[in-house]
LUMTIKOL-643348 format. One record per residue (C-alpha): residue number from 1; residue in one letter; x, y, z. Coordinates in steps of 0.5 Angstrom, whole numbers. Layout:
<voses>
<vose><seq>NUM</seq><type>a</type><u>X</u><v>Y</v><w>Z</w></vose>
...
</voses>
This chain:
<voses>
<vose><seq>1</seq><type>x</type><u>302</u><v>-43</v><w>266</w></vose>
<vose><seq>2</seq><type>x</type><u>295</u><v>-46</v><w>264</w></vose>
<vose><seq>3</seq><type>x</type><u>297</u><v>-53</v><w>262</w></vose>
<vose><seq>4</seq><type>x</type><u>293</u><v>-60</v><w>261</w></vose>
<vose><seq>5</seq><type>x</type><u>299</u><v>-64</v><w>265</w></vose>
<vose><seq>6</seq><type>x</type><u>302</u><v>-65</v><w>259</w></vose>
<vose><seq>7</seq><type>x</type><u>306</u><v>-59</v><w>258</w></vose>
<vose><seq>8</seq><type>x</type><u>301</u><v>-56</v><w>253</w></vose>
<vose><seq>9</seq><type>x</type><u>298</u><v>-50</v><w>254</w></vose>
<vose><seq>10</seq><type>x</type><u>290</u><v>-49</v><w>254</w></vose>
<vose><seq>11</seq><type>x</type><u>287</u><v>-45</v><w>248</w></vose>
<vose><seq>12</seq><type>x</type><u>282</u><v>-42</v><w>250</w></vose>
<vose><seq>13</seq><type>x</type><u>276</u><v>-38</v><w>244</w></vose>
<vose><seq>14</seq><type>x</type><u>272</u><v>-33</v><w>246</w></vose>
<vose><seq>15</seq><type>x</type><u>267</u><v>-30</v><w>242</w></vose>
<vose><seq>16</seq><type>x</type><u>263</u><v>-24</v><w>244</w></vose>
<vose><seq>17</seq><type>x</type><u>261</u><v>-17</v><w>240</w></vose>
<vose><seq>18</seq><type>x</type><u>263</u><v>-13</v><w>246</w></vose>
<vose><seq>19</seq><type>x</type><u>270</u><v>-11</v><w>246</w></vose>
<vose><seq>20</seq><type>x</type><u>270</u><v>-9</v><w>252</w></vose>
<vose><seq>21</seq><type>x</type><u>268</u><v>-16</v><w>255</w></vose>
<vose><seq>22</seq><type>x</type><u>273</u><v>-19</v><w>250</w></vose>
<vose><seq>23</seq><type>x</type><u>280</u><v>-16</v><w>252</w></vose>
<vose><seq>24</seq><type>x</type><u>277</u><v>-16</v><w>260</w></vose>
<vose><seq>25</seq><type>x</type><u>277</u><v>-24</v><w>258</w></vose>
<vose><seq>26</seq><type>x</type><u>282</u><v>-24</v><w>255</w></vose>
<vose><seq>27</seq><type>x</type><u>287</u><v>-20</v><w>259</w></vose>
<vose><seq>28</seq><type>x</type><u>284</u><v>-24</v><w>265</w></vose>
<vose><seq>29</seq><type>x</type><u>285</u><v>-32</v><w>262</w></vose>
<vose><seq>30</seq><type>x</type><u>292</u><v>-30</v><w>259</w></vose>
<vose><seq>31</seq><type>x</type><u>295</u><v>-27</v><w>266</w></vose>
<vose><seq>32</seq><type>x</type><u>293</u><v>-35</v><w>269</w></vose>
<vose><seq>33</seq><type>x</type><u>297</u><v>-38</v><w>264</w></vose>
<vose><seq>34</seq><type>x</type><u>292</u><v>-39</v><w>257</w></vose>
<vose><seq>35</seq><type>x</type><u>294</u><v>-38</v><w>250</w></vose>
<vose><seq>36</seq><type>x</type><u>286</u><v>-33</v><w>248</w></vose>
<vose><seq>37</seq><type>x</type><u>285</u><v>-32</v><w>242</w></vose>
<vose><seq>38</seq><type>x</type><u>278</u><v>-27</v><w>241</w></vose>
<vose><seq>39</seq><type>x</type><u>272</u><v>-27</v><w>236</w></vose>
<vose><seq>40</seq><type>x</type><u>268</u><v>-20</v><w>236</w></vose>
<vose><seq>41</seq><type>x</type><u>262</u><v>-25</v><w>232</w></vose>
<vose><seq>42</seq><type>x</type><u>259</u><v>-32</v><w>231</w></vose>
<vose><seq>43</seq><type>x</type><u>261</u><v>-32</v><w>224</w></vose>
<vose><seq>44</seq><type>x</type><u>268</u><v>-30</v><w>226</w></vose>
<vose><seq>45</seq><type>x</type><u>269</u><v>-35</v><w>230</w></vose>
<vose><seq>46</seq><type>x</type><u>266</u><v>-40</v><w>226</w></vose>
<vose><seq>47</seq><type>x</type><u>272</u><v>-38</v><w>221</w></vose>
<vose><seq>48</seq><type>x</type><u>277</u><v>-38</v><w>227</w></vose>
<vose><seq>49</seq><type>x</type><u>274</u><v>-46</v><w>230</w></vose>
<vose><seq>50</seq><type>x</type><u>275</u><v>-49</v><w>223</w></vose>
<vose><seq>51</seq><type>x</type><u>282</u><v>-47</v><w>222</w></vose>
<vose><seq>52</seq><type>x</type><u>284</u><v>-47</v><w>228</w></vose>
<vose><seq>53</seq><type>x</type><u>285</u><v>-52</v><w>235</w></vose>
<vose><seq>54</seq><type>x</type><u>281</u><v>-50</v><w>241</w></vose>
<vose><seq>55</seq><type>x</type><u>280</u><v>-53</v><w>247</w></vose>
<vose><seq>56</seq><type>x</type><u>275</u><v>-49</v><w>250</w></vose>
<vose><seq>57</seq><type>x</type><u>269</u><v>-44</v><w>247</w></vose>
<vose><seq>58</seq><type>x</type><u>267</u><v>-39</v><w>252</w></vose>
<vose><seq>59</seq><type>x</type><u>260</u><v>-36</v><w>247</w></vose>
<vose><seq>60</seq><type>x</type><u>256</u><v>-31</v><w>248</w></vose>
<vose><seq>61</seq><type>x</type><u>249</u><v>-32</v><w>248</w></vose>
<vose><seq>62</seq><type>x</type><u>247</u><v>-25</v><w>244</w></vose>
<vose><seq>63</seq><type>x</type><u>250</u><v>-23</v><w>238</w></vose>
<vose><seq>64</seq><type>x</type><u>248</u><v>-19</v><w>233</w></vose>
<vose><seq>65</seq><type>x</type><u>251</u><v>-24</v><w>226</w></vose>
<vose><seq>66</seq><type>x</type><u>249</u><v>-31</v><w>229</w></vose>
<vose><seq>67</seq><type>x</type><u>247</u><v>-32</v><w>236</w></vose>
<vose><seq>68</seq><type>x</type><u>251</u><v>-37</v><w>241</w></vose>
<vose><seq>69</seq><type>x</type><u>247</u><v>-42</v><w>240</w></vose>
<vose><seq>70</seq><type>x</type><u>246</u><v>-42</v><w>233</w></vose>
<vose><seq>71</seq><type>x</type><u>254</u><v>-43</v><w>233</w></vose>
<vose><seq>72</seq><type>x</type><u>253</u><v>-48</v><w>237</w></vose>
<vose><seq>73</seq><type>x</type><u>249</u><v>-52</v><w>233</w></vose>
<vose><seq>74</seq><type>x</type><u>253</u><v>-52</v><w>228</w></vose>
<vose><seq>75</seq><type>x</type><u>259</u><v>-54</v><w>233</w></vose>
<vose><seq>76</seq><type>x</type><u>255</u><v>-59</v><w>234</w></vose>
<vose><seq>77</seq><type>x</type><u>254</u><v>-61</v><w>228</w></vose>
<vose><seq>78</seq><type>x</type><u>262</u><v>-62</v><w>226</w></vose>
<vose><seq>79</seq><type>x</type><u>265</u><v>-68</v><w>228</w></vose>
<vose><seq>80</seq><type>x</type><u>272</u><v>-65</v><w>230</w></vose>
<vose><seq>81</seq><type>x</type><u>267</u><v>-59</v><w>234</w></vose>
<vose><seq>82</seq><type>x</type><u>262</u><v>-64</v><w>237</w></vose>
<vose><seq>83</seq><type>x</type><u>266</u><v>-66</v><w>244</w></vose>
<vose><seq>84</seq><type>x</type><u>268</u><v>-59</v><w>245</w></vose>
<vose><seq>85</seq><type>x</type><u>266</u><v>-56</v><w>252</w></vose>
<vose><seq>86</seq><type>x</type><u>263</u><v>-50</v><w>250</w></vose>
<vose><seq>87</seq><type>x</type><u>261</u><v>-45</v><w>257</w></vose>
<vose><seq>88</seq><type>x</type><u>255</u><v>-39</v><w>255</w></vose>
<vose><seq>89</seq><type>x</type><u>257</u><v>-33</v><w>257</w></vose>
<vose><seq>90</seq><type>x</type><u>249</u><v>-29</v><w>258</w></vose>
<vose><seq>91</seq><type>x</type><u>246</u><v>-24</v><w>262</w></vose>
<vose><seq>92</seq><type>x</type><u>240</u><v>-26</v><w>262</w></vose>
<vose><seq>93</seq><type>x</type><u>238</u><v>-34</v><w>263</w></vose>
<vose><seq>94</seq><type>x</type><u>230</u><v>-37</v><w>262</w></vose>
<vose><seq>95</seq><type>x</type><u>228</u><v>-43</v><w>261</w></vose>
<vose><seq>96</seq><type>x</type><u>227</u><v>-44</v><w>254</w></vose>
<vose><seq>97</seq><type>x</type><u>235</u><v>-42</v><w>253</w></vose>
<vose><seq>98</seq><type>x</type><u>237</u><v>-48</v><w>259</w></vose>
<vose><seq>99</seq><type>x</type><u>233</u><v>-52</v><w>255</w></vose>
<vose><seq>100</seq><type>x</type><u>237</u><v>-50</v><w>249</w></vose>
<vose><seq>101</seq><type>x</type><u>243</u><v>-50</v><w>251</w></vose>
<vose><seq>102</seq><type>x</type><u>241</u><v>-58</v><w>255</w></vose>
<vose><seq>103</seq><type>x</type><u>240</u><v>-60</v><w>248</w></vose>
<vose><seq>104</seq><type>x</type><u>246</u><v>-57</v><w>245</w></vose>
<vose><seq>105</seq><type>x</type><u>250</u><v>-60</v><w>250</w></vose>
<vose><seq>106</seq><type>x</type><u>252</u><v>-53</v><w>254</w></vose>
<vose><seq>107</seq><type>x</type><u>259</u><v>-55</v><w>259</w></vose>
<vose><seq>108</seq><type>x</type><u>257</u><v>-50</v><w>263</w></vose>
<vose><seq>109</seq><type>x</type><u>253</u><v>-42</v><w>264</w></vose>
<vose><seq>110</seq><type>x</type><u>257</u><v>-37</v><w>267</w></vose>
<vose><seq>111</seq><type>x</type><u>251</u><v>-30</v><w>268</w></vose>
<vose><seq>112</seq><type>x</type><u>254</u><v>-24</v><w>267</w></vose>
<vose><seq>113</seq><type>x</type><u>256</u><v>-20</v><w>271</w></vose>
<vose><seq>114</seq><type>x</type><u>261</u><v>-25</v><w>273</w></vose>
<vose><seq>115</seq><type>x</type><u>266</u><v>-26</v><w>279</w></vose>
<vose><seq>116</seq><type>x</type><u>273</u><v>-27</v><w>276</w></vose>
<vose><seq>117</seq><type>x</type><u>273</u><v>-33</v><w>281</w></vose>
<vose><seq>118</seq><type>x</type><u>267</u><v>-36</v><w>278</w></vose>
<vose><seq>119</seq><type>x</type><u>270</u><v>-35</v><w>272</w></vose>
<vose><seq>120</seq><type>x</type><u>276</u><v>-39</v><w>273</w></vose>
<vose><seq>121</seq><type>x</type><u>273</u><v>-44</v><w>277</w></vose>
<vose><seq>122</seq><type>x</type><u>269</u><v>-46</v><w>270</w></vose>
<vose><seq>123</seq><type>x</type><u>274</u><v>-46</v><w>265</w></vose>
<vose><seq>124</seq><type>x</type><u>278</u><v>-50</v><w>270</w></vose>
<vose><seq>125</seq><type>x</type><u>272</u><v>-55</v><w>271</w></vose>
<vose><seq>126</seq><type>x</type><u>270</u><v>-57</v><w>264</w></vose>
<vose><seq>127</seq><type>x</type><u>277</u><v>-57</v><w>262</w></vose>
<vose><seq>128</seq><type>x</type><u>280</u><v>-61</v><w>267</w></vose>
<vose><seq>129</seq><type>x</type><u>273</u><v>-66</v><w>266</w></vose>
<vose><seq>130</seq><type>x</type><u>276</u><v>-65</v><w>258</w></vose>
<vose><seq>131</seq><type>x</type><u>283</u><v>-68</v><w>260</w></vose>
<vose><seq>132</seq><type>x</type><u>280</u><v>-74</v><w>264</w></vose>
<vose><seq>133</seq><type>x</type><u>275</u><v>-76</v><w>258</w></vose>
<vose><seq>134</seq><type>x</type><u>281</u><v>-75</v><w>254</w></vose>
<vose><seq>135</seq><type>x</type><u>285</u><v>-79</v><w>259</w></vose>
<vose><seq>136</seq><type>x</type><u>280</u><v>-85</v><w>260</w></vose>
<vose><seq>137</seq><type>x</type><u>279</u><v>-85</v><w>252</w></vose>
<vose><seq>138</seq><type>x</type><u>283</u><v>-91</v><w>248</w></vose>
<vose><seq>139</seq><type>x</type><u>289</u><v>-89</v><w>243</w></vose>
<vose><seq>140</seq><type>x</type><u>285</u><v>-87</v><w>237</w></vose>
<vose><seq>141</seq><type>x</type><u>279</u><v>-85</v><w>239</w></vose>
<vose><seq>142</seq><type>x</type><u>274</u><v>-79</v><w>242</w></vose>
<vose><seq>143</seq><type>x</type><u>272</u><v>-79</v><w>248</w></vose>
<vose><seq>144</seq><type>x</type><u>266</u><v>-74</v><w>249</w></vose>
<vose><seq>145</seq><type>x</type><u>267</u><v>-70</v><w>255</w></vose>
<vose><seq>146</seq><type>x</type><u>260</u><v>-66</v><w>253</w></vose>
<vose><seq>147</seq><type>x</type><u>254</u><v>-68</v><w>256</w></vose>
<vose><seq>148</seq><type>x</type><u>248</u><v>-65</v><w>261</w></vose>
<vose><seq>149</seq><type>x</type><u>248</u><v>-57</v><w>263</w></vose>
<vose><seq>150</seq><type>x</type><u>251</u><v>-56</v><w>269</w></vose>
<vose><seq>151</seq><type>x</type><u>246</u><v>-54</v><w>275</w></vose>
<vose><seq>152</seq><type>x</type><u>246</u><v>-46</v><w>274</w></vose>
<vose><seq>153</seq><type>x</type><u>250</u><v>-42</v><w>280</w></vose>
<vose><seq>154</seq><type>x</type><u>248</u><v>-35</v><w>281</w></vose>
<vose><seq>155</seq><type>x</type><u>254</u><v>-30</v><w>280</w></vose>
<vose><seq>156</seq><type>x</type><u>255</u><v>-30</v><w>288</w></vose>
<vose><seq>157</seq><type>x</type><u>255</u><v>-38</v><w>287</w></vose>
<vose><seq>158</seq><type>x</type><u>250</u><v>-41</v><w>290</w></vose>
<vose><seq>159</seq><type>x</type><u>246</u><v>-47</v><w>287</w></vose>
</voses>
């Protein structure tokens, strides 16, 4: 089981308008242990993220309701959401939208078509940066585990 050390099991969102995408996703992080839970739209899960618990957001960036970054922003926005580690799931990457996504405090990028092994490397990545923040904050308090955008790797994983 996928488990913060403390017996709890990761909640893991994704949200992406492809079917397709979600159940692959979804069958693939739930066989590592994962509790998923799916959103086919930015407003679905907007809904999903203020009724429920996550602790890790995989976001497409094109949407046809609300698009990942506008999603973000509202994230960001919430005090409960504003920490979360968010991972961009897009096919095409530009400047504009790292810069974006560097000002939105995106966790990391993950470039499709993606390797199931650098799938899993970054949800591990930034949920294991998210347990250290949680680790070295103060009883009572929120540490922030978003900071910078990572270094974008390719799918072959190259810097």
């Amino acid at each position: 089981m996928a488990s913060t050390g403390a017996g709890k099991q990761w909640r893991l969102l994704i949200v992406d308008d492809h079917e397709q995408i979600r159940s692959s996703l979804q069958r693939t992080l739930s066989f590592e242990g994962y509790d998923v839970v799916t959103a086919g739209s930015g407003s679905r899960a907007l809904d999903l993220l203020a009724t429920a618990v996550f602790d890790l957001v995989l976001l497409d960036v094109n949407m046809p309701d609300i698009d990942g970054f506008s999603v973000l922003e509202k994230m960001r926005e919430d005090t409960g959401l504003e920490a979360m580690p968010v991972i961009m799931v897009t096919g095409v990457v530009d400047s504009s939208s790292v810069l974006r996504g560097k000002k939105l405090r995106v966790s990391d990028y993950l470039i499709k078509p993606y390797r199931i092994a650098d799938l899993l490397s970054r949800v591990e990545r930034c949920l294991s940066v998210s347990l250290s923040f949680d680790d070295a904050a103060e009883p009572g308090e929120n540490a922030s585990p978003a900071g910078e955008a990572s270094t974008l790797q390719g799918s072959d994983g190259q810097r």
